[in-house]
FITI-618333 format. One record per residue: y negated, z negated, x of N, C-alpha, C, CB in turn. Coordinates in Angstrom, 2 decimals, m for minus. Atoms other than C-alpha are relative to their C-alpha. Glycine has a CB too. Layout:
Y_Z_X_Y_Z_X_Y_Z_X_Y_Z_X
...
//
This chain:
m0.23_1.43_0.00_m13.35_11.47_26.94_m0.47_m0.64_m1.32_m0.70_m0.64_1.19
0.46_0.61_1.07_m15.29_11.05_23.99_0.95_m0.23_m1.45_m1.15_0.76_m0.23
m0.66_m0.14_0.86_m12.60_12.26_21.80_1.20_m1.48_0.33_0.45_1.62_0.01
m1.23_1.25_m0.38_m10.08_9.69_23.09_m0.23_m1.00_0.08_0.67_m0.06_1.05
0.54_1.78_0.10_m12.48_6.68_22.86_m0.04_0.06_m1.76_m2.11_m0.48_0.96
m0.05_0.50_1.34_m12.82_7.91_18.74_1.64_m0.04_m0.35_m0.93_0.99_m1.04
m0.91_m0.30_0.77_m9.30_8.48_18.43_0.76_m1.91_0.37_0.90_1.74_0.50
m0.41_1.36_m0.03_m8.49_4.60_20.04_m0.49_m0.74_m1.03_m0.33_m0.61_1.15
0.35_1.00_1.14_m11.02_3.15_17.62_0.45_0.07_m1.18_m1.16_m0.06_m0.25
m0.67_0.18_1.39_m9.68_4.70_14.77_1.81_m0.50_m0.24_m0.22_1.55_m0.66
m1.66_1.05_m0.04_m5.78_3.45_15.76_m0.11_m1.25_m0.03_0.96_0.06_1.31
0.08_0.89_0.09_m7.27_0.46_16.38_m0.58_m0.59_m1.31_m0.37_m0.15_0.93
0.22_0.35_1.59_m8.94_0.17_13.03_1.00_0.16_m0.98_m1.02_0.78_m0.55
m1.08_m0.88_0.72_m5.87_1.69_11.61_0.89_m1.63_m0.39_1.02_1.50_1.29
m0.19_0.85_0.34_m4.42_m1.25_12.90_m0.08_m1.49_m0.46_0.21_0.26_0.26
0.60_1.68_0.62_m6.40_m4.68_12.36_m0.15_0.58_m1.65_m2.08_m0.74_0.89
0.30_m0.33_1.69_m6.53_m2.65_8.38_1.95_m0.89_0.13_m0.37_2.56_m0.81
m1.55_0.12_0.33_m2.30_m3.13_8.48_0.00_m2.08_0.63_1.33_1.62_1.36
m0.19_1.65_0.56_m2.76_m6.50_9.59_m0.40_m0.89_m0.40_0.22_m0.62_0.37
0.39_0.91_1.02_m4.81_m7.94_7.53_0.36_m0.04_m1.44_m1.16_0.03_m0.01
m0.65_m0.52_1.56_m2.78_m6.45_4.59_1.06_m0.58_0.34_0.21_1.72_m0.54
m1.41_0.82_0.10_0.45_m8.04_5.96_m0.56_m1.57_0.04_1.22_0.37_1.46
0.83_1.07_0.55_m1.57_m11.17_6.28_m0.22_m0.99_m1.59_m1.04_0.62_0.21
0.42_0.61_1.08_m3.02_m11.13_2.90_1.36_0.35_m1.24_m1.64_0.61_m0.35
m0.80_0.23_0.94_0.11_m10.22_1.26_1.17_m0.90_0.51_0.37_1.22_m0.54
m0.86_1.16_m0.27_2.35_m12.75_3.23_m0.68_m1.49_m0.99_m0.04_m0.23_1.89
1.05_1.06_0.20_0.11_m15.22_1.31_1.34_m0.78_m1.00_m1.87_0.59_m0.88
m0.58_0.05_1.60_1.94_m17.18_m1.83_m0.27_0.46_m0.85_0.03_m0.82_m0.59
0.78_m0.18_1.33_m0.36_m16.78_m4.11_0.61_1.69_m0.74_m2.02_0.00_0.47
0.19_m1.46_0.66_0.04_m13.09_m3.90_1.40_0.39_0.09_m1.09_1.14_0.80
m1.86_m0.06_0.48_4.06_m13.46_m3.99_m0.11_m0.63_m1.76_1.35_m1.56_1.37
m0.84_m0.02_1.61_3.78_m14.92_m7.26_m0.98_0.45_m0.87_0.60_m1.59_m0.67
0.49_m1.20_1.30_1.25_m13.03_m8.51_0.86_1.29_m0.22_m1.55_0.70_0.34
m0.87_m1.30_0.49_3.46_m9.94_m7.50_1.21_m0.60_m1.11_0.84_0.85_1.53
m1.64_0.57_0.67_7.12_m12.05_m9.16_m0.65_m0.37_m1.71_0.86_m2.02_1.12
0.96_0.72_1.74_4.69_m13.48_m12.47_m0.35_0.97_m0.73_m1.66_m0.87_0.09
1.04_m0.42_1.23_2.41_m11.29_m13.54_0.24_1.53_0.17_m1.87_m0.52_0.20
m0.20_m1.13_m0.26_2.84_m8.09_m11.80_1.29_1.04_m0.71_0.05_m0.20_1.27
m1.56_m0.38_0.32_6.58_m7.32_m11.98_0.36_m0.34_m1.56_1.11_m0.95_1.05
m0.47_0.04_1.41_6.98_m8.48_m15.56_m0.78_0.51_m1.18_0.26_m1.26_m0.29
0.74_m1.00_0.97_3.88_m6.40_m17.06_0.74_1.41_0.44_m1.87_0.03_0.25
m0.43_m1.73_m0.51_5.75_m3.25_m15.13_1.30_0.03_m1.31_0.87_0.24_2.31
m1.20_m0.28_1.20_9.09_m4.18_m17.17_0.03_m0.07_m1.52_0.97_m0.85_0.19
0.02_0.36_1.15_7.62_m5.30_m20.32_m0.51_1.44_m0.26_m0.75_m1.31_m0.39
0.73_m0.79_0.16_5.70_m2.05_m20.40_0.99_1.17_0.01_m1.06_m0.09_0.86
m1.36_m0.76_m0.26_9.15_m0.14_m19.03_0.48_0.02_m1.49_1.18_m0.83_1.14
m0.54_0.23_0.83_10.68_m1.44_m21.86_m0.36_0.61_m1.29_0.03_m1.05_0.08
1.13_m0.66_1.47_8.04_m0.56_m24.66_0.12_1.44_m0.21_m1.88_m0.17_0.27
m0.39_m1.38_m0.50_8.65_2.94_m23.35_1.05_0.69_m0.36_0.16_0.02_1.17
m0.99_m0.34_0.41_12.05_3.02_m23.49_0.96_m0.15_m1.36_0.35_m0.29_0.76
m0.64_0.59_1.34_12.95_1.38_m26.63_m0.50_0.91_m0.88_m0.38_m1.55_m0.45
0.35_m0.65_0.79_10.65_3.87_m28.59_m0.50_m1.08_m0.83_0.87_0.89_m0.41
0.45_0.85_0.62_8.49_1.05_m29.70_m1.67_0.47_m0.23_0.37_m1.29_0.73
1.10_m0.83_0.02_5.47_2.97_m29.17_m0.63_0.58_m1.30_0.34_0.99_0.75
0.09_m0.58_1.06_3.71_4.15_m31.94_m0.47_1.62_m0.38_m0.67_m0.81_m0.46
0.63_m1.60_m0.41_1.71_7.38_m30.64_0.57_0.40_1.27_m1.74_0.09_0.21
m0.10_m0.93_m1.41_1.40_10.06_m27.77_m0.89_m1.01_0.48_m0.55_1.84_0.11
1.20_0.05_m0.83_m1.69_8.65_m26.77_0.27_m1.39_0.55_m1.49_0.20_m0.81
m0.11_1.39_m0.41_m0.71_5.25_m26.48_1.19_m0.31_1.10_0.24_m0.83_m1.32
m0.88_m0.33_m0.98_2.46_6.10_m24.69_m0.65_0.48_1.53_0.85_1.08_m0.63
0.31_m0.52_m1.13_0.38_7.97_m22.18_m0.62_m1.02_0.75_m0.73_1.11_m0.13
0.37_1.13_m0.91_m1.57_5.27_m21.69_0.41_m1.17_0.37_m0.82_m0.31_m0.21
m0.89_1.11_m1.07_0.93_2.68_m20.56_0.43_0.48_0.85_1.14_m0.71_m0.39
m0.45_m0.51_m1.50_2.26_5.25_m18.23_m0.88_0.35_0.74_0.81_1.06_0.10
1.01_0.10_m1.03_m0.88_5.52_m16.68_m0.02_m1.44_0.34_m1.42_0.53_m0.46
0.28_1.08_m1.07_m1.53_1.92_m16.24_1.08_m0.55_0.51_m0.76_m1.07_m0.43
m1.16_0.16_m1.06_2.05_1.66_m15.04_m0.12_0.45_1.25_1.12_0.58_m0.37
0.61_m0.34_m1.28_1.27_3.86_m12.54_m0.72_m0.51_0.91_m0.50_0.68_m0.09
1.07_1.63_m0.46_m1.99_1.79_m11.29_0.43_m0.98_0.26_m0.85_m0.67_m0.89
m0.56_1.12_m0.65_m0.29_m1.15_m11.39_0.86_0.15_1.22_0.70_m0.64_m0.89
m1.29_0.30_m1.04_2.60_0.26_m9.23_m0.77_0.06_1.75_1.49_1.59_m0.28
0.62_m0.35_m1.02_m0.05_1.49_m7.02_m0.71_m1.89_0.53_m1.21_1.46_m0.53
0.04_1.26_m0.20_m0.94_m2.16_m6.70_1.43_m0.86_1.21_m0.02_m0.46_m1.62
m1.06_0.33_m0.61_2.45_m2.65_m5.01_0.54_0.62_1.25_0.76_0.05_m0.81
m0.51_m1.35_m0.90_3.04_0.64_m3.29_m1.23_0.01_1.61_m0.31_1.87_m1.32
1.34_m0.28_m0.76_m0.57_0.49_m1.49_0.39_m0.47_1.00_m1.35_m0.54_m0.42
m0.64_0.58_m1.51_0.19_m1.99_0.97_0.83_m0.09_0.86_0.11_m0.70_0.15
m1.07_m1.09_m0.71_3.15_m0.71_2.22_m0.27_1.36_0.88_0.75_0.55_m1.08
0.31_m0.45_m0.65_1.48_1.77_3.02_m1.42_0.08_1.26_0.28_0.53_m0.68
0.22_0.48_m0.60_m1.02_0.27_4.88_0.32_m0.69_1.26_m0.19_m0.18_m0.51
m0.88_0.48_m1.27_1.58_m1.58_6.96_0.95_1.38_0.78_1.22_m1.32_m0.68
m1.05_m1.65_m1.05_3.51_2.15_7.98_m1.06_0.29_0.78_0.61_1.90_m1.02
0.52_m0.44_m1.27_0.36_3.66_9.30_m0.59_m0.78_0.58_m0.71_0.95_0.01
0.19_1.22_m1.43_m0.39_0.45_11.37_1.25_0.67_0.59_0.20_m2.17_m0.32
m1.23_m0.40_m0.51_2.91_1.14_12.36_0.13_1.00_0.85_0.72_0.25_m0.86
m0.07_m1.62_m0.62_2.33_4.86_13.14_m1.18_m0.35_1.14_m0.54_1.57_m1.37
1.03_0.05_m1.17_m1.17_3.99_14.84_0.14_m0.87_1.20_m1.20_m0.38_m0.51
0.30_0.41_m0.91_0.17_1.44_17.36_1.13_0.81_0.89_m0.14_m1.42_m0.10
m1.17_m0.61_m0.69_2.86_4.01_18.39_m1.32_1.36_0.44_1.77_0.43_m1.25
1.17_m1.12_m0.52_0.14_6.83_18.62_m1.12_m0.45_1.11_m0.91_0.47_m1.34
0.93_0.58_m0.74_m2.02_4.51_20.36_0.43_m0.10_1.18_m0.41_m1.10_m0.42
m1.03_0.35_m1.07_0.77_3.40_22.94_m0.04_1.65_1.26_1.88_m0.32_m1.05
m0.07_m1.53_m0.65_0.98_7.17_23.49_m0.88_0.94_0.83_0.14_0.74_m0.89
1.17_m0.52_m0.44_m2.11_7.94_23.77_m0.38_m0.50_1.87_m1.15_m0.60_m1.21
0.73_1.23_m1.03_m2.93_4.98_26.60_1.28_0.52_0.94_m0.12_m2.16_m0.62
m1.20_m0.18_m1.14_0.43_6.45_28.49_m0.67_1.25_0.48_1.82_0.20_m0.55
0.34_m1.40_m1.07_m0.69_10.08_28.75_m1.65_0.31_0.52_0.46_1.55_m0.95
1.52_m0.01_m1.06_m4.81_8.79_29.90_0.36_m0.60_1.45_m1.42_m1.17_m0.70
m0.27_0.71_m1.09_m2.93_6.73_32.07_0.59_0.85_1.20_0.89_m1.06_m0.42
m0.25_m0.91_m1.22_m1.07_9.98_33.75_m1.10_0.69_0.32_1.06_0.98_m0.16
1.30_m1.10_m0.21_m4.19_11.85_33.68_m0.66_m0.43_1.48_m1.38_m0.18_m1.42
//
């Protein structure tokens, strides 16, 4: 029983994490920080890349690292909101087959 009271808390933590991330990114602020500042350092940086405006390796590498980072800025909470997603379906599941038990 013990196992099935940690495995509720952690679905349930799983999910108050997913919704306080759809929450805090339903916000404005953090719509036009993603449309402002976000999204147009990814393309200006795209761009720098592709144009061969670059002057080194090293400097190249390091815009595609903090491209990366940034995207992870975008990507993160997404995934945050799936495994909410996954944990209130695992949870559901769970609470059906204690319930045949």
């Amino acid at each position: 029983m013990d196992e099935v009271k940690k495995l509720k808390q952690r679905y349930a933590q799983q999910i108050e994490d997913g919704r306080k991330i759809e929450v805090f990114t339903s916000m404005p602020e953090w719509q036009w920080y993603i449309e402002h500042v976000i999204k147009p350092t990814l393309d200006d940086y795209t761009n720098r890349i592709m144009t061969g405006v670059i002057q080194s390796d090293k400097e190249d590498w390091i815009l595609r690292g903090m491209m990366m980072g940034i995207k992870l800025v975008i990507d993160t909470p997404d995934q945050f909101k799936q495994v909410s997603g996954s944990a209130k379906t695992k949870a559901k599941a769970l609470q059906e087959y204690v319930d045949e038990s």
